[in-house]
C-alpha positions as a Markdown table, in Angstrom:
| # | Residue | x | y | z |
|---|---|---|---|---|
| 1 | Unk | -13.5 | 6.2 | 25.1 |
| 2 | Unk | -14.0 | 5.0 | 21.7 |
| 3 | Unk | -11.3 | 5.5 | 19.2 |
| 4 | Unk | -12.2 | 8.3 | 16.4 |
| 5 | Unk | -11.9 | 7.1 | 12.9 |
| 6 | Unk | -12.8 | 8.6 | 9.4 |
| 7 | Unk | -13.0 | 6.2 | 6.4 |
| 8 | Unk | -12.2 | 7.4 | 2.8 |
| 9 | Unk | -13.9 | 5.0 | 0.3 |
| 10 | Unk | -15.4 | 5.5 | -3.1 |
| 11 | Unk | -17.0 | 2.5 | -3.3 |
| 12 | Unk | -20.8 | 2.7 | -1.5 |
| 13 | Unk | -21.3 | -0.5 | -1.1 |
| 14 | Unk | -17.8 | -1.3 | 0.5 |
| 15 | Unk | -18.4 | 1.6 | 2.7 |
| 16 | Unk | -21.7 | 1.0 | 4.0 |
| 17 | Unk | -20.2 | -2.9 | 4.8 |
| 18 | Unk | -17.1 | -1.3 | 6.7 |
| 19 | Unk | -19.4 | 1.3 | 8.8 |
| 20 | Unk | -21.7 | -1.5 | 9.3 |
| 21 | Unk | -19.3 | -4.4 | 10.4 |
| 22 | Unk | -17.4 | -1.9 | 12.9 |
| 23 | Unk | -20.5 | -0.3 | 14.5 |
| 24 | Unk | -21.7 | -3.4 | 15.7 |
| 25 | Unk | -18.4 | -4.5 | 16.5 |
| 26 | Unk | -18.4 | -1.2 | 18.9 |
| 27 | Unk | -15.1 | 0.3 | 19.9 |
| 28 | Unk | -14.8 | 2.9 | 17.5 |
| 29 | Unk | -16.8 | 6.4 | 16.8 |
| 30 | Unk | -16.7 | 7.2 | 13.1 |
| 31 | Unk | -15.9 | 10.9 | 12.6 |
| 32 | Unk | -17.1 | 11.1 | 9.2 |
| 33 | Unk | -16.7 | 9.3 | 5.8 |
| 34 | Unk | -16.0 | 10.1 | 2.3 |
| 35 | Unk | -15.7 | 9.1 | -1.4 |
| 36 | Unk | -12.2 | 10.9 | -2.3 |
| 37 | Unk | -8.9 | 12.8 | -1.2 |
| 38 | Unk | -10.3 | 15.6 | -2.0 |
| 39 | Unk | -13.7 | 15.4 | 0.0 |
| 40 | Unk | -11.5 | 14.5 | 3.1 |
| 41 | Unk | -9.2 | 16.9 | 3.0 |
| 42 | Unk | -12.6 | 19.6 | 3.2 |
| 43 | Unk | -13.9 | 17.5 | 5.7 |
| 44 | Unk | -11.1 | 17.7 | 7.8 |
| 45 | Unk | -11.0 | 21.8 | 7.7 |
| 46 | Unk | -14.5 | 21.8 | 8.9 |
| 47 | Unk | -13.0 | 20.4 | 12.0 |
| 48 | Unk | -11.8 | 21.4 | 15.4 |
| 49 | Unk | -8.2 | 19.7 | 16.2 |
| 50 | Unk | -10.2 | 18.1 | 19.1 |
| 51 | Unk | -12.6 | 16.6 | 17.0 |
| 52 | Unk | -9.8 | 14.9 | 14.6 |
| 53 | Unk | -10.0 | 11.1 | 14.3 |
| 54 | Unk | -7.2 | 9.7 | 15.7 |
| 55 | Unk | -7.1 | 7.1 | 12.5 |
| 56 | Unk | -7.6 | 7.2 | 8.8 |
| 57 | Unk | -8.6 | 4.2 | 6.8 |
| 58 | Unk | -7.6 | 5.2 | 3.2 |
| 59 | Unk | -8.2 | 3.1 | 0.1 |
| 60 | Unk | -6.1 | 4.1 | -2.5 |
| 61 | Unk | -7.6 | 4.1 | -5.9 |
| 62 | Unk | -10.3 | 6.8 | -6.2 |
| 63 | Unk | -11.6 | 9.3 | -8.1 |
| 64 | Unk | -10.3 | 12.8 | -8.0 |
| 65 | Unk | -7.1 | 12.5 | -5.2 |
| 66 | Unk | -5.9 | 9.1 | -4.5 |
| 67 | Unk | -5.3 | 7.6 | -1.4 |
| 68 | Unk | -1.5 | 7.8 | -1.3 |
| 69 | Unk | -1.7 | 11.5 | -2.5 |
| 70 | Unk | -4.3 | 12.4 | -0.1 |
| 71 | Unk | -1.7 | 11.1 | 2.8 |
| 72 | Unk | 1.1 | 12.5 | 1.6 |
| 73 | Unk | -0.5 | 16.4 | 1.9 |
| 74 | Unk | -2.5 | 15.2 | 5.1 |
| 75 | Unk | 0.5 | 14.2 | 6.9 |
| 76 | Unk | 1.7 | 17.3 | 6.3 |
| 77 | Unk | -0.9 | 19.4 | 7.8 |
| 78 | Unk | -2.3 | 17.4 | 10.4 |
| 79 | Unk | 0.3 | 15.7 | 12.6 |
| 80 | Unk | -1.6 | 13.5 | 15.0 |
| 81 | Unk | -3.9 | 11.8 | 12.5 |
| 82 | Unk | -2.8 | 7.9 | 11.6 |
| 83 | Unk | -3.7 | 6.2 | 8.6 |
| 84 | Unk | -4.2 | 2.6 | 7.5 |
| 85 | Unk | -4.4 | 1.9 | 4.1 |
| 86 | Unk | -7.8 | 0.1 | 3.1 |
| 87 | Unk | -7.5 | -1.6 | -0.6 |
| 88 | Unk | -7.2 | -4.1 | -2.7 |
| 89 | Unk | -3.9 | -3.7 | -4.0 |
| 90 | Unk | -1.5 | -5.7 | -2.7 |
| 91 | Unk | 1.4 | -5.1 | -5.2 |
| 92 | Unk | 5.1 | -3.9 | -3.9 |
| 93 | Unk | 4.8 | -0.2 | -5.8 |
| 94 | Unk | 1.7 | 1.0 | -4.1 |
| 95 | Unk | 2.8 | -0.4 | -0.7 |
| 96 | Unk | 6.1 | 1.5 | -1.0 |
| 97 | Unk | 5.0 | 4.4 | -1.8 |
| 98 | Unk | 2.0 | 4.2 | 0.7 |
| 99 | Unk | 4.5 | 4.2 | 3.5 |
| 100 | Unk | 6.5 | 6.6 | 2.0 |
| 101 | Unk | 3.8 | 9.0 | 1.9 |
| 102 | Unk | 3.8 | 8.7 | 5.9 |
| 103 | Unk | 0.6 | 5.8 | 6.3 |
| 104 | Unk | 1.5 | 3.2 | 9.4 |
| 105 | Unk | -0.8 | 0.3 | 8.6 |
| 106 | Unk | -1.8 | -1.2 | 5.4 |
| 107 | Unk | -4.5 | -3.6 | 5.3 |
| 108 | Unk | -6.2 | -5.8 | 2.4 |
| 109 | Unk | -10.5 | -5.4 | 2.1 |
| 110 | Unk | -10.9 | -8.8 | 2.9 |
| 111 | Unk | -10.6 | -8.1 | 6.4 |
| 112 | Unk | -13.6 | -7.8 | 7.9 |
| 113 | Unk | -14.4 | -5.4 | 11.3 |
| 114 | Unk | -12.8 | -6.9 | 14.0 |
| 115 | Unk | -9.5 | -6.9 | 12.2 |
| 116 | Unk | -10.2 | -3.6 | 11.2 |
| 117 | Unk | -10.4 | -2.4 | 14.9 |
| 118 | Unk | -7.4 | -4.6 | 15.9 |
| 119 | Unk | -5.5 | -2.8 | 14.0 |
| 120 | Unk | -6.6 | 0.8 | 14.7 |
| 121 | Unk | -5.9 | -0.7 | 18.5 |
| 122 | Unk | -2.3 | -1.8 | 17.7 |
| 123 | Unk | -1.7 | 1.8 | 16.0 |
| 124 | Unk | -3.2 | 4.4 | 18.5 |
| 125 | Unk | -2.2 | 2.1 | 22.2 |
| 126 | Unk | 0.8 | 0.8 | 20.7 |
| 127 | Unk | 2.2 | 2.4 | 17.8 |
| 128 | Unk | 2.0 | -0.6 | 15.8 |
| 129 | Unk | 2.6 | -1.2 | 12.3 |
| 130 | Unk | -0.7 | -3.0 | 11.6 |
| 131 | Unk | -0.6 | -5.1 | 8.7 |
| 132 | Unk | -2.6 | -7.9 | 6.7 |
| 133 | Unk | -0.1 | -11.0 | 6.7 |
| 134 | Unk | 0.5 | -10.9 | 3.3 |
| 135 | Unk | 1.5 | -7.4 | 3.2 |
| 136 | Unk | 3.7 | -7.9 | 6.0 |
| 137 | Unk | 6.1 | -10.5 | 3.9 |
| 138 | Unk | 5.7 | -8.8 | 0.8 |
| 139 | Unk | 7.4 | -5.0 | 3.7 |
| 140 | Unk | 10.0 | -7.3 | 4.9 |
| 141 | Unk | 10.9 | -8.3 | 1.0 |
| 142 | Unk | 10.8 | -4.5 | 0.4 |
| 143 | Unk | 13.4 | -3.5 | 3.4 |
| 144 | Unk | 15.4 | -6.3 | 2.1 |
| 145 | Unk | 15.5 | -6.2 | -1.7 |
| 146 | Unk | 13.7 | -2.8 | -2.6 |
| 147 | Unk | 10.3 | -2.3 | -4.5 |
| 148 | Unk | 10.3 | -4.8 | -7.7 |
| 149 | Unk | 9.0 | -3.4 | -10.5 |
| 150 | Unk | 8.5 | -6.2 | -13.8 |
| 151 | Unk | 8.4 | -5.0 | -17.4 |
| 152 | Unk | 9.5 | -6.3 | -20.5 |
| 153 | Unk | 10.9 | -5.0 | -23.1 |
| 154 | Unk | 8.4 | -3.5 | -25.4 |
| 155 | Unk | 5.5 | -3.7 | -22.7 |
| 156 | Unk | 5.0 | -1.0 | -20.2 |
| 157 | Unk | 5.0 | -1.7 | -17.0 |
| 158 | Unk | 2.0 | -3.5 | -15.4 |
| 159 | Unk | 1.5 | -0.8 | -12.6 |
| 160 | Unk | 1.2 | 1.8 | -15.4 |
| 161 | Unk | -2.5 | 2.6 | -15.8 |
| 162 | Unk | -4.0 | 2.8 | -19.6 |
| 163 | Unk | -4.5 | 6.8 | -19.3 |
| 164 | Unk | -1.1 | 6.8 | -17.5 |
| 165 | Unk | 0.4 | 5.4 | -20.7 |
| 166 | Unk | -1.5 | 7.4 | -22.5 |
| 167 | Unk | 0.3 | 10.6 | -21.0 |
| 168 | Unk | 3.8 | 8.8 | -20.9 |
| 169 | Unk | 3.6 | 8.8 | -24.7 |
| 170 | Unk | 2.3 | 12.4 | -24.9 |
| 171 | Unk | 4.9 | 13.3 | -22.8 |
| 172 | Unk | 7.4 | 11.4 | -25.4 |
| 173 | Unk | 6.2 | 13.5 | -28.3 |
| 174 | Unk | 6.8 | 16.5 | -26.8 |
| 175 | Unk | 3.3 | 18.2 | -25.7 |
| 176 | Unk | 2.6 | 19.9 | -22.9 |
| 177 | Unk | 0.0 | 19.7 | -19.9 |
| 178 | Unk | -2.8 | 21.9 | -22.1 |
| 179 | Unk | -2.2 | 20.0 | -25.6 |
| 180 | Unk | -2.3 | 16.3 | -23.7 |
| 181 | Unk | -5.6 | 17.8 | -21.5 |
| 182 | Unk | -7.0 | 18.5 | -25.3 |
| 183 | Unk | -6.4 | 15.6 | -26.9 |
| 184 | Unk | -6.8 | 13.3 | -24.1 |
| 185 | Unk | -10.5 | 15.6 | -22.8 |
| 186 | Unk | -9.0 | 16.0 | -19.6 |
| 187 | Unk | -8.5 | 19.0 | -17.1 |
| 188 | Unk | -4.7 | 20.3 | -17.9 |
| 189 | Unk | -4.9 | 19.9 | -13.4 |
| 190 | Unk | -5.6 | 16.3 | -14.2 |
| 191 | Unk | -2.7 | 15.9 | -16.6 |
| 192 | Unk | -0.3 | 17.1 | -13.4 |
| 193 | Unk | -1.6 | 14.5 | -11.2 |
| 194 | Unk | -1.2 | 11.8 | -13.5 |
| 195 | Unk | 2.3 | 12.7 | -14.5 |
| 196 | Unk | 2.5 | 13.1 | -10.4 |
| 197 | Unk | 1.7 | 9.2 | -10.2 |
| 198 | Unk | 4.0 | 8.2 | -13.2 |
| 199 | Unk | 7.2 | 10.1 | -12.2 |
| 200 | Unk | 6.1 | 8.1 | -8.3 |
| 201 | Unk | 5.8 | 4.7 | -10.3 |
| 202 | Unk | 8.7 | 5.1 | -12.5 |
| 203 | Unk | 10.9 | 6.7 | -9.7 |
| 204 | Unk | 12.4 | 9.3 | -12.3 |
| 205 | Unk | 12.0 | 12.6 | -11.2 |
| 206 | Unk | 11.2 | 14.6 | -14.4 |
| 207 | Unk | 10.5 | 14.5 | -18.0 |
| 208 | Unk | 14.1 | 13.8 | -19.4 |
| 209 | Unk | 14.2 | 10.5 | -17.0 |
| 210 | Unk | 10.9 | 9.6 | -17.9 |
| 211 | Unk | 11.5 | 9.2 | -21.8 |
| 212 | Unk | 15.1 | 7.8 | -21.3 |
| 213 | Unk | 13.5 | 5.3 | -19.2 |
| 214 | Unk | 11.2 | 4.5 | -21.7 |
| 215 | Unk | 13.0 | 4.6 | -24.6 |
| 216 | Unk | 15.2 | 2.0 | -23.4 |
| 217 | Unk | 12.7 | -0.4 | -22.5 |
| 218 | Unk | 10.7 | 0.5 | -26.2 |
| 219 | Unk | 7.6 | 0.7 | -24.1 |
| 220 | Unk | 6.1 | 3.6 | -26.7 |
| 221 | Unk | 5.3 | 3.6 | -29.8 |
């Protein structure tokens, strides 16, 4: 039997070359597709438990509900789906927190459908780790010496997105989710995931951390 898959990819033309490449490569069935956490999520209540796929390939940056959020809540709801990270990012902080969140493989876009198949293989028949080469030196360096994080003083740190900054220094001068969603023109719902992501990043668990952890490094203004 072919192994059931979904793919979660906001990028068409990445998507279409994925479906393409493991189609003709055979092997797999794909459940369904789509373009964010949130999409998923739906998809996968419009589902019988029999009809699950068995593996996930997530990317992680996307619109609406990232990759490693979308995990984190799918793990906990649907127990015998697997997930492989699909992405480009190949930095220690997203991989940490990727596994954290509960995904078992984690693999770079450059490889192409048959490595893509080998590893859903490895993860369903033999509960494999499956992981682009690169990734896998940069795990061991994690179970050894912890997620690195590099900042400067004065300079936020690099895995900090612009609007994540943005937020951090919001957060700094003391406004809350509605005034930062005004000023900024975003959903207050918005706001809460972002300072989701920068509390993950900055492993600080609230507000007070957050701005101690900034002040120190004079990342703000």
């Amino acid at each position: 039997m072919p192994y059931k898959i979904a793919i979660v990819e906001d990028k068409a033309p990445v998507l279409t070359t994925l479906v393409e490449e493991i189609e003709v490569c055979g092997g797999a069935e794909i459940v369904f597709t789509a373009t964010n956490g949130q999409e998923y999520l739906e998809m996968m209540k419009q589902l019988q438990p029999a009809q699950y796929p068995a593996v996930v390939l997530m990317d992680i940056e996307m619109p609406v509900m990232d990759g490693i959020e979308t995990v984190t809540v799918s793990s906990s709801l649907y127990n015998g789906v697997e997930y492989i990270m699909f992405t480009i990012f190949d930095d220690d902080e997203r991989l940490f927190n990727a596994l954290k969140a509960g995904a078992k493989g984690y693999l770079l876009k450059h490889e192409r459908g048959p490595r893509v198949l080998q590893a859903v293989e490895e993860l369903v028949e033999r509960n494999g780790a499956p992981m682009s080469s690169s990734i896998a030196r940069k795990t061991l360096n994690i179970l050894v010496n912890g997620p690195q994080q590099k900042t400067t003083p004065g300079h936020p740190p690099p895995l900090l997105t612009p609007r994540e900054i943005e937020i951090l220094q919001g957060i700094a001068n003391g406004l809350d989710y509605k005034q930062m969603a005004a000023k900024l023109f975003i959903s207050p719902n918005t706001v809460r995931n972002h300072i989701a992501n920068l509390y993950s990043k900055l492993h600080v668990t609230g507000k007070a951390q957050a701005i101690s952890l900034a002040a120190k490094n004079k990342w703000l203004h």
